[in-house]
py3Dmol code that shows the C-alpha trace and the ligand (Angstrom):
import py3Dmol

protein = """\
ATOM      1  CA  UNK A   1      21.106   8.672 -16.403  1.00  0.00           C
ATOM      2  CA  UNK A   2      19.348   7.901 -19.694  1.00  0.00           C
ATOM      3  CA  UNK A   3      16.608   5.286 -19.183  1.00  0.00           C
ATOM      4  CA  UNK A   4      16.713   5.396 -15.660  1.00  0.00           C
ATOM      5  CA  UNK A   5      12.874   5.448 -14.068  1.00  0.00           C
ATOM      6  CA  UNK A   6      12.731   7.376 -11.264  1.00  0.00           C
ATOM      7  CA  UNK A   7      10.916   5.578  -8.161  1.00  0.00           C
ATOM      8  CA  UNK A   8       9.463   7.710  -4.831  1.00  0.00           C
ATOM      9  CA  UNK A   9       8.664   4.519  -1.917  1.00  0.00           C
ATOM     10  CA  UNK A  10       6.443   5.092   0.484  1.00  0.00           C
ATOM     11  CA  UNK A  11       5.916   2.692   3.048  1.00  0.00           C
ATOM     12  CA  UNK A  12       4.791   2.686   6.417  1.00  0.00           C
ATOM     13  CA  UNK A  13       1.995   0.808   8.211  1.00  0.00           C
ATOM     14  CA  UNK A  14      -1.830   1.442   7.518  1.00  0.00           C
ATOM     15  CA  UNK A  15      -3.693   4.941   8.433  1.00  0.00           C
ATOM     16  CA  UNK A  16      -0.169   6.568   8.140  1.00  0.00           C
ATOM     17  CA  UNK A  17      -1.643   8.444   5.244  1.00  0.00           C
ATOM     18  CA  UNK A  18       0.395   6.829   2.454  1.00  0.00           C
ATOM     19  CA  UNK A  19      -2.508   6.384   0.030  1.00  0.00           C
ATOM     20  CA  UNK A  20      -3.068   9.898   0.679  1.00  0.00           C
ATOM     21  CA  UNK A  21      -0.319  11.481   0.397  1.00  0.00           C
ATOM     22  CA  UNK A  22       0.906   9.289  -3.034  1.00  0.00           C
ATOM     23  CA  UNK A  23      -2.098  10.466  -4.762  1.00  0.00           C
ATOM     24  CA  UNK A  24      -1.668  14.029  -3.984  1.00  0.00           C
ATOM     25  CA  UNK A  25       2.115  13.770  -4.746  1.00  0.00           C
ATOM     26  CA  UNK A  26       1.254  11.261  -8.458  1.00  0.00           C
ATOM     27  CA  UNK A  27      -1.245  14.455  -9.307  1.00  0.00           C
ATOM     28  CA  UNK A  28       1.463  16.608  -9.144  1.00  0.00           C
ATOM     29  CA  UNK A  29       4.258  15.171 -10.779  1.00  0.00           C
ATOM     30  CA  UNK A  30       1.817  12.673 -13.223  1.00  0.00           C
ATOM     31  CA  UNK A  31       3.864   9.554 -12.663  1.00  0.00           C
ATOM     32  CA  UNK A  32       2.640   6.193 -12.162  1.00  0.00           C
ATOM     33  CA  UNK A  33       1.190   5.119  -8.836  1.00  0.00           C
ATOM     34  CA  UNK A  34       1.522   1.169  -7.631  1.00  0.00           C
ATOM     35  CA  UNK A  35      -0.868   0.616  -4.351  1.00  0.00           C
ATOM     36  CA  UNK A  36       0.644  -2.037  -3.394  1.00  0.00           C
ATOM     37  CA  UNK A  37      -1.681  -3.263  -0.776  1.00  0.00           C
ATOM     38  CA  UNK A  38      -4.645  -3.128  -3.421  1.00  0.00           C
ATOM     39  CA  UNK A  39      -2.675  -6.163  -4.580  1.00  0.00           C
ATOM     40  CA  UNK A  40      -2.571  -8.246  -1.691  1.00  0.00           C
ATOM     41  CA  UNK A  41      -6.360  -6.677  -1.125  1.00  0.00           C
ATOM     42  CA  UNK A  42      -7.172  -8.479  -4.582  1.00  0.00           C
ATOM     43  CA  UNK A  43      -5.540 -11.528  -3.756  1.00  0.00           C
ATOM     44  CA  UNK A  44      -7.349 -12.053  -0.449  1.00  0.00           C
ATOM     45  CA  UNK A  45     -10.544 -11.237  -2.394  1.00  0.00           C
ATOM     46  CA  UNK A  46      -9.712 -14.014  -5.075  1.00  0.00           C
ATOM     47  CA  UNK A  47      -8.712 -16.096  -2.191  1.00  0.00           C
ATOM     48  CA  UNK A  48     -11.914 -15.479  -0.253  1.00  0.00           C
ATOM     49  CA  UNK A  49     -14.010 -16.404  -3.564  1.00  0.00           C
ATOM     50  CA  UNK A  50     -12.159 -19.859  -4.091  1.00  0.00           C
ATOM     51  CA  UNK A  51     -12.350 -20.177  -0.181  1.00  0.00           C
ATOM     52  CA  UNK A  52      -9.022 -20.458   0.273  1.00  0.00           C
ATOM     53  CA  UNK A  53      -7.712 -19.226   3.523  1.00  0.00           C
ATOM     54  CA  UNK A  54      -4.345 -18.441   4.501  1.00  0.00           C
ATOM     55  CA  UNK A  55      -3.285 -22.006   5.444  1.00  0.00           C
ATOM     56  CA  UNK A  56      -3.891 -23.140   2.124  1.00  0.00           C
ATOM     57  CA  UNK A  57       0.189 -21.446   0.657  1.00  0.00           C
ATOM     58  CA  UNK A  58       0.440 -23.481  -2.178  1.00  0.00           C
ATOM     59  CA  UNK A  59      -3.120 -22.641  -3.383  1.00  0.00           C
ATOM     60  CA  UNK A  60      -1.929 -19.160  -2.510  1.00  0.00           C
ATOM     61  CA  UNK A  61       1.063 -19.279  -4.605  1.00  0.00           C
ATOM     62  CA  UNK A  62      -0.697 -20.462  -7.636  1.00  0.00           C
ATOM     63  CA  UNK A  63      -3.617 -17.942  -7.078  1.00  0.00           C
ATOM     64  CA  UNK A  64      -1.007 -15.061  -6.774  1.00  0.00           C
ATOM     65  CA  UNK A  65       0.879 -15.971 -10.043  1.00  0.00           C
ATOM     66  CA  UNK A  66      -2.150 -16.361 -11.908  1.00  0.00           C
ATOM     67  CA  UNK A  67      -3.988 -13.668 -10.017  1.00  0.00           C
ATOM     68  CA  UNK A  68      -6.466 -11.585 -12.963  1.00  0.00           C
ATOM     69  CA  UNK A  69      -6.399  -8.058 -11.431  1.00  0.00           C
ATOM     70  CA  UNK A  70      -7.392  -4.655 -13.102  1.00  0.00           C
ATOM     71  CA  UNK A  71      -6.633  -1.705 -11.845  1.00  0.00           C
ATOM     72  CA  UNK A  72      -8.705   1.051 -14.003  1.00  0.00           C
ATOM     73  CA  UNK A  73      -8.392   4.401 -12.901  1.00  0.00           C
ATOM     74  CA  UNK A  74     -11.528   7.026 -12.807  1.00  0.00           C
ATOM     75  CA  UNK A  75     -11.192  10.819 -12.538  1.00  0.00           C
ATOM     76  CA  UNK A  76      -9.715  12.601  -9.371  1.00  0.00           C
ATOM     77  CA  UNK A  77      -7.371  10.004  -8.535  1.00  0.00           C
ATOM     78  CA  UNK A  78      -9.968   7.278  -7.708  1.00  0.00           C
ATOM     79  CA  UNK A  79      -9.217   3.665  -8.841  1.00  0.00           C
ATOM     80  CA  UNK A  80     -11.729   0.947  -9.698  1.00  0.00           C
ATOM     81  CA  UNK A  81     -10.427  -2.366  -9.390  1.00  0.00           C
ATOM     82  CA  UNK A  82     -11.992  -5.751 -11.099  1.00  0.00           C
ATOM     83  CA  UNK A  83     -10.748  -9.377  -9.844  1.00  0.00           C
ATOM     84  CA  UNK A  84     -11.369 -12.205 -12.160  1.00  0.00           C
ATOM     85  CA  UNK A  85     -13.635  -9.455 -14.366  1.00  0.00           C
ATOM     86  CA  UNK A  86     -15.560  -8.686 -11.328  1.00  0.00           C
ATOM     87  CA  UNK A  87     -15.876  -4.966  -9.685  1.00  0.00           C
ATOM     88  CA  UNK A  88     -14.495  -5.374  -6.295  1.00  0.00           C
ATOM     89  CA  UNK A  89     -13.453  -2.024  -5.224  1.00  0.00           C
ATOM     90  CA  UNK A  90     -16.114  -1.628  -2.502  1.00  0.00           C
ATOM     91  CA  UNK A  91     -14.956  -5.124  -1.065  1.00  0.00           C
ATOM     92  CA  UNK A  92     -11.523  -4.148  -1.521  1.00  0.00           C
ATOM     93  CA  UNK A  93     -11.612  -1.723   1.378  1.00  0.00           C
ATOM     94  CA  UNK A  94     -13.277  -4.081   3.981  1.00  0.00           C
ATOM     95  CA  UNK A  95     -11.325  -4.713   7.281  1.00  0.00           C
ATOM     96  CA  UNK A  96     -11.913  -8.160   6.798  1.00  0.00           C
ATOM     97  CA  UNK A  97     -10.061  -7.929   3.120  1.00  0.00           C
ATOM     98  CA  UNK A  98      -7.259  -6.001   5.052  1.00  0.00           C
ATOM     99  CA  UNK A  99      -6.948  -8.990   7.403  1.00  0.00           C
ATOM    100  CA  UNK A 100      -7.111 -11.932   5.054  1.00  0.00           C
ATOM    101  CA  UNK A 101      -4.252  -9.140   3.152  1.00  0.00           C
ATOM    102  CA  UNK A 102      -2.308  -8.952   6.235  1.00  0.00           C
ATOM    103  CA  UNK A 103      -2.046 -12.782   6.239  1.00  0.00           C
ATOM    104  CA  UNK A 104      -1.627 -13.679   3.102  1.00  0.00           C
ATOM    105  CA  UNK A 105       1.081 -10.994   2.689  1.00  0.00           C
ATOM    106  CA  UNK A 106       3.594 -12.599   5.756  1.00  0.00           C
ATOM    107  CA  UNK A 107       3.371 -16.198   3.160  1.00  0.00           C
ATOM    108  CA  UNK A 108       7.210 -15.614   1.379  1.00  0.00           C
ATOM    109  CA  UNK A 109       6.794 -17.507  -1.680  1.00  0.00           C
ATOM    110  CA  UNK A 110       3.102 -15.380  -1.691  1.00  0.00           C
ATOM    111  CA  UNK A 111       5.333 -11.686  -2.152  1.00  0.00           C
ATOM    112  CA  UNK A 112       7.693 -13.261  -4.442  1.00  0.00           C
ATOM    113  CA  UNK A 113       5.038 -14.534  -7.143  1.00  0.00           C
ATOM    114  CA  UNK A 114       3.725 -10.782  -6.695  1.00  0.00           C
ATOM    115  CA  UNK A 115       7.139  -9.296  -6.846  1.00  0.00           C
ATOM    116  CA  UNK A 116       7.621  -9.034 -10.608  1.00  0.00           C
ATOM    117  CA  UNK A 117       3.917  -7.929 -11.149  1.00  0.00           C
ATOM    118  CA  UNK A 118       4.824  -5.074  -8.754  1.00  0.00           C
ATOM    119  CA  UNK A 119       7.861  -4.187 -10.555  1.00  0.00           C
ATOM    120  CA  UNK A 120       6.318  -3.557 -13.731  1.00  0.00           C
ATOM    121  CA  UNK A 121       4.518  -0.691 -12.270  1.00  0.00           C
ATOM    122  CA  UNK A 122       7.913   0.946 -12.932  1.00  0.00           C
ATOM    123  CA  UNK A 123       7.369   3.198 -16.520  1.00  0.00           C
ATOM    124  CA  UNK A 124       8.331   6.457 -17.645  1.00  0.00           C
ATOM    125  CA  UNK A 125       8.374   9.615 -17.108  1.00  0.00           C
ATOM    126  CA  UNK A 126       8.115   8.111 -13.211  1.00  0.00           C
ATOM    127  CA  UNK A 127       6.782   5.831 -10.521  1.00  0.00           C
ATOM    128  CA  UNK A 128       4.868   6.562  -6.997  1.00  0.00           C
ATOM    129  CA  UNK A 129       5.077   3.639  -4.990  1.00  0.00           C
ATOM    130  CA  UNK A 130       2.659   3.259  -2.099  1.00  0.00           C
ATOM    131  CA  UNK A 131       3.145  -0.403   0.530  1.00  0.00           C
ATOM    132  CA  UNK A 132       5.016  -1.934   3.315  1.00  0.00           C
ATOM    133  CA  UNK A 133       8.811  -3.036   1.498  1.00  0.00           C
ATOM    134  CA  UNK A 134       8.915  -0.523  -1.387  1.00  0.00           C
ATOM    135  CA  UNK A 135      12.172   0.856  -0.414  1.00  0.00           C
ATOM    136  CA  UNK A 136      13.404  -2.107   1.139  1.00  0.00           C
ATOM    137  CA  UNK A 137      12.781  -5.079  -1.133  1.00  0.00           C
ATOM    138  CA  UNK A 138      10.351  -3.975  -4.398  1.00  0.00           C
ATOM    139  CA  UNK A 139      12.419  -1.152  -5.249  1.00  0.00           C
ATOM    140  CA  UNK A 140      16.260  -0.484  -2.901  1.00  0.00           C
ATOM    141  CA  UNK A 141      17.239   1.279  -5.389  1.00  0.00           C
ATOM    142  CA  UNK A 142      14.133   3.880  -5.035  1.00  0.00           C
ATOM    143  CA  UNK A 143      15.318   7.954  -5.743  1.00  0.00           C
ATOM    144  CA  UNK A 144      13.812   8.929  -3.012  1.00  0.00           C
ATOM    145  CA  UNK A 145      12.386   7.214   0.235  1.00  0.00           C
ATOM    146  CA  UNK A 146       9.691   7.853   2.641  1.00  0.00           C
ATOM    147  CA  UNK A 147       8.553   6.181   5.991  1.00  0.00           C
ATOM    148  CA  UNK A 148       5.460   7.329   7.541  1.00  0.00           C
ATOM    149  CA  UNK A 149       4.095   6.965  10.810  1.00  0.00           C
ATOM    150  CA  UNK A 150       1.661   8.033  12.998  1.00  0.00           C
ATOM    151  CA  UNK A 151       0.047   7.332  16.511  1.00  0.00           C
ATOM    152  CA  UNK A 152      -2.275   3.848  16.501  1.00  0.00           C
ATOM    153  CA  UNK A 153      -4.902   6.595  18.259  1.00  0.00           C
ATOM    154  CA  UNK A 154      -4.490   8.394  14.770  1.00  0.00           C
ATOM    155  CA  UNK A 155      -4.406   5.894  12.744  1.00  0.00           C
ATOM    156  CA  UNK A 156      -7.733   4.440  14.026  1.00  0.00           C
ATOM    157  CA  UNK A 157      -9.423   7.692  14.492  1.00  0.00           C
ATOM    158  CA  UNK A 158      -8.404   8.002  10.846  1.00  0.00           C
ATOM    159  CA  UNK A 159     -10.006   5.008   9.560  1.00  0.00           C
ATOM    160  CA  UNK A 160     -13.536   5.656  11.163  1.00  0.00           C
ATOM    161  CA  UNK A 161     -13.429   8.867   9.394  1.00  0.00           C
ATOM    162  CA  UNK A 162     -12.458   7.374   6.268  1.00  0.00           C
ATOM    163  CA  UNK A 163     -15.293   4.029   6.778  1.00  0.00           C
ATOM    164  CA  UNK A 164     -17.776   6.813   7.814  1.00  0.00           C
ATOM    165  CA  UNK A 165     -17.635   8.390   4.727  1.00  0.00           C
ATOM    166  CA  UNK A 166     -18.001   5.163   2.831  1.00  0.00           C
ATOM    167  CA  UNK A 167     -21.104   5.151   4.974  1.00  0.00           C
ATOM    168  CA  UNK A 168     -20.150   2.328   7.171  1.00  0.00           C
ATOM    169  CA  UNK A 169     -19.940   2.855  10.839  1.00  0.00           C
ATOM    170  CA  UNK A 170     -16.716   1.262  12.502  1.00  0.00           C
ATOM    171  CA  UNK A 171     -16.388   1.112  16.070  1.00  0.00           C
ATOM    172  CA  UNK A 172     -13.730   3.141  17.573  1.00  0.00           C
ATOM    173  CA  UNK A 173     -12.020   0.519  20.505  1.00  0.00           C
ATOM    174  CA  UNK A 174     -12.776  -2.267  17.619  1.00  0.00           C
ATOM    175  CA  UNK A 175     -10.477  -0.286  15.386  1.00  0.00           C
ATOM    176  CA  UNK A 176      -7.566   0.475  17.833  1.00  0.00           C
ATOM    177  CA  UNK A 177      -7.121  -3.201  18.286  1.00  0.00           C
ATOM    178  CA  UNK A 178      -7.607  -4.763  14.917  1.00  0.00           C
ATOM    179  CA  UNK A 179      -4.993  -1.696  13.853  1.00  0.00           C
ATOM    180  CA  UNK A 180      -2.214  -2.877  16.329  1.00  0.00           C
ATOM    181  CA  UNK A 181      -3.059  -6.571  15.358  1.00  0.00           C
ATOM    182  CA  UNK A 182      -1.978  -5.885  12.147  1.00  0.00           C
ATOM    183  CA  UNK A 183       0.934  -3.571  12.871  1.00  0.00           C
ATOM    184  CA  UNK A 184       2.009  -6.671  15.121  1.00  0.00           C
ATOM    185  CA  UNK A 185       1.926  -9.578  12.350  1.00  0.00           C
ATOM    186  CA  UNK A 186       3.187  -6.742   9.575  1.00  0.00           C
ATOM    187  CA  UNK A 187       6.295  -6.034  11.496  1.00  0.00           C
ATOM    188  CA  UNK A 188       7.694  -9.369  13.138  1.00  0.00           C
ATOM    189  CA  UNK A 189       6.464 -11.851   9.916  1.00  0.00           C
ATOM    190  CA  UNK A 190      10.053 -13.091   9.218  1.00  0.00           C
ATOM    191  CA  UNK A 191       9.678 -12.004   5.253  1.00  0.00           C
ATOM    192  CA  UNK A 192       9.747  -8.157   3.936  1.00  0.00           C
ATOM    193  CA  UNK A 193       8.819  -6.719   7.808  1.00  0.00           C
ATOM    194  CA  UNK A 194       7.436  -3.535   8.064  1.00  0.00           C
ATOM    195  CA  UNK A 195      10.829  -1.607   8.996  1.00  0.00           C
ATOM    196  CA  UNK A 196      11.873   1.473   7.229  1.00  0.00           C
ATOM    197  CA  UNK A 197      14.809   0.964   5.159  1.00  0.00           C
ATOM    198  CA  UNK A 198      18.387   2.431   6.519  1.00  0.00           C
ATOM    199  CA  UNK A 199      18.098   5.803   4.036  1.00  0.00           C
ATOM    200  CA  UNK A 200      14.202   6.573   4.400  1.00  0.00           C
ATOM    201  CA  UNK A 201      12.986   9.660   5.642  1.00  0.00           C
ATOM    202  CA  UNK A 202      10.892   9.008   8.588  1.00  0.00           C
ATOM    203  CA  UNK A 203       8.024  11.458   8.673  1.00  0.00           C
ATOM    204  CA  UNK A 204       5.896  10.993  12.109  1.00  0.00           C
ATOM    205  CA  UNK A 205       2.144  12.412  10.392  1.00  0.00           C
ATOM    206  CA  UNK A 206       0.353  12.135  13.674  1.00  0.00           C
ATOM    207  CA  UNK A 207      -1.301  16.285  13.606  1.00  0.00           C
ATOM    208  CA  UNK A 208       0.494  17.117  10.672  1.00  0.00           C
ATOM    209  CA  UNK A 209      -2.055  18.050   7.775  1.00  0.00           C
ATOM    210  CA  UNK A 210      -2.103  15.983   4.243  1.00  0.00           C
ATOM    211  CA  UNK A 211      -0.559  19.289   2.420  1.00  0.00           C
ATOM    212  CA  UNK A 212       2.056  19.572   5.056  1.00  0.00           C
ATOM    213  CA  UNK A 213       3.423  16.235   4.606  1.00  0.00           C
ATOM    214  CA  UNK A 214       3.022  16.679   0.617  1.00  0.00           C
ATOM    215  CA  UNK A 215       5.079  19.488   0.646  1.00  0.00           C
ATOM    216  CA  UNK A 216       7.681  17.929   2.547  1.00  0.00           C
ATOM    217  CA  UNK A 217       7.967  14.786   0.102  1.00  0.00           C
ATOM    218  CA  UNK A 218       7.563  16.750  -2.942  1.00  0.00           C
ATOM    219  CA  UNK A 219      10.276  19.131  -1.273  1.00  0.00           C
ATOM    220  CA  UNK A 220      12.924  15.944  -0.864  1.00  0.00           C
ATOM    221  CA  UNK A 221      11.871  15.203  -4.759  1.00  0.00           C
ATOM    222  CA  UNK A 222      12.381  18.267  -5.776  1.00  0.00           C
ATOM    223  CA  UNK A 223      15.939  18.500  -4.167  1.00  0.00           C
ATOM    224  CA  UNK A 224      16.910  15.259  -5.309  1.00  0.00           C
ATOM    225  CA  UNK A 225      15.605  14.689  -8.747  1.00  0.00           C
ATOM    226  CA  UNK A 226      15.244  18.234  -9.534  1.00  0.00           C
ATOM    227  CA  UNK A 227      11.808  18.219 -10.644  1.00  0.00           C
TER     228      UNK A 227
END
"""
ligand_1 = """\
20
DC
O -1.956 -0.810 2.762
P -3.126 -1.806 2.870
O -3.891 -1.685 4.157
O -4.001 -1.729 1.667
O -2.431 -3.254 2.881
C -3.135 -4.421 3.186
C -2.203 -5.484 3.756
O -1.273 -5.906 2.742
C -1.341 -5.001 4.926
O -1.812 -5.487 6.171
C 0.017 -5.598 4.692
C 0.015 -6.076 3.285
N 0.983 -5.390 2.432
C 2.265 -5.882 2.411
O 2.579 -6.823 3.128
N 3.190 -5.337 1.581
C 2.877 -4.282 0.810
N 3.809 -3.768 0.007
C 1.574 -3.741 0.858
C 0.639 -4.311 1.695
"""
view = py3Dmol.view(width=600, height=400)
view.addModel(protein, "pdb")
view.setStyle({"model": 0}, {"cartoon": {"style": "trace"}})
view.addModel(ligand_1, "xyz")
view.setStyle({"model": 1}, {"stick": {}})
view.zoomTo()
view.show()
């Protein structure tokens, strides 16, 4: 198909390894790559600056539409990303950005002011899309479609690792909850739940390495798109 932008979703719920595993797979094929969350991440910052919380969904709205993010990437795959001019990648990251995320993100009229913005990600020679409805809502008609999983024992034990090397010491039990508090809200908000769409390839990562589950999405790629 001439024109046609070829789109790999990946969606599952946090410490599944998406971010991961989309960077590894973006290096090798050198397509774009959309983190979706980091949007929602940015928004709560913005939101958190104005002191907005997530009662206030008009303020939301209007935020979202307007919302001045930059995403500038630095070597290796990292990402720095400025709100309103400001460097907030370190903030980004915080649980308490991920909550204020997780909130925001259930509002409806919240994800569709960000849909379009999300959308645009999509540019030749390919995109890499990394969130919670990228096969079933941002993209359905995504090439190729991933769900990951993995055990909320994992997932947590994956996070202090990841918080650890950021230098900040999470608490194991604190984790584990906060983790299923979010999986909770993510799947049963009534707009875009966290379900995997009806032809996604469920992938269960819980003691499979990073390279093993690379090879098996670039694999599905591969066959499908012939890359
Ligand atoms: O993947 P993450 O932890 O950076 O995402 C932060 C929050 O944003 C997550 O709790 C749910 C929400 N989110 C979403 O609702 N839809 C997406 N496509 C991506 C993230």
């Amino acid at each position: 198909m001439s024109g046609h932008v070829p789109v790999l979703a990946v969606d599952g719920p946090g410490g599944a390894g998406k971010g991961t595993v989309c960077r590894a797979v973006q290096r090798a094929t050198g397509w774009h790559l959309l983190d979706s969350g980091a949007i929602y991440r940015a928004l709560a910052v913005a939101a958190a600056r104005r002191g907005l919380d997530a009662g206030a969904g008009e303020a939301l709205t209007g935020l979202a539409r307007e919302l001045d993010v930059d995403f500038r990437p630095i070597g290796d795959g990292g990402m720095r990303v400025l709100v309103d001019g400001v460097d907030v990648t370190g903030e980004l990251r915080e649980e308490r950005t991920g909550n204020l995320a997780s909130q925001v993100a259930a509002l409806q009229d919240v994800r569709e002011a960000l849909l379009q913005r999300q959308r645009d990600f999509r540019k030749a020679p390919g995109l890499v899309a990394d969130g919670r409805d990228m096969g079933t809502v941002v993209f359905p008609d995504a090439d190729v479609k991933v769900f990951l999983t993995a055990s909320p024992e994992e997932r947590a034990r994956r996070r202090h690792k990841q918080l650890k090397e950021q230098g900040v010491n999470g608490n194991l039990p604190d984790l584990l909850r906060e983790i299923a508090e979010r999986d909770e809200r993510d799947r049963t908000r009534s707009v875009a739940p966290l379900v995997p769409a009806p032809d996604a390839e469920l992938i269960d990562t819980t003691g499979l390495s990073i390279e093993a589950v690379v090879q098996r999405v670039m694999s599905l790629l591969q066959n499908r798109l012939s890359l």
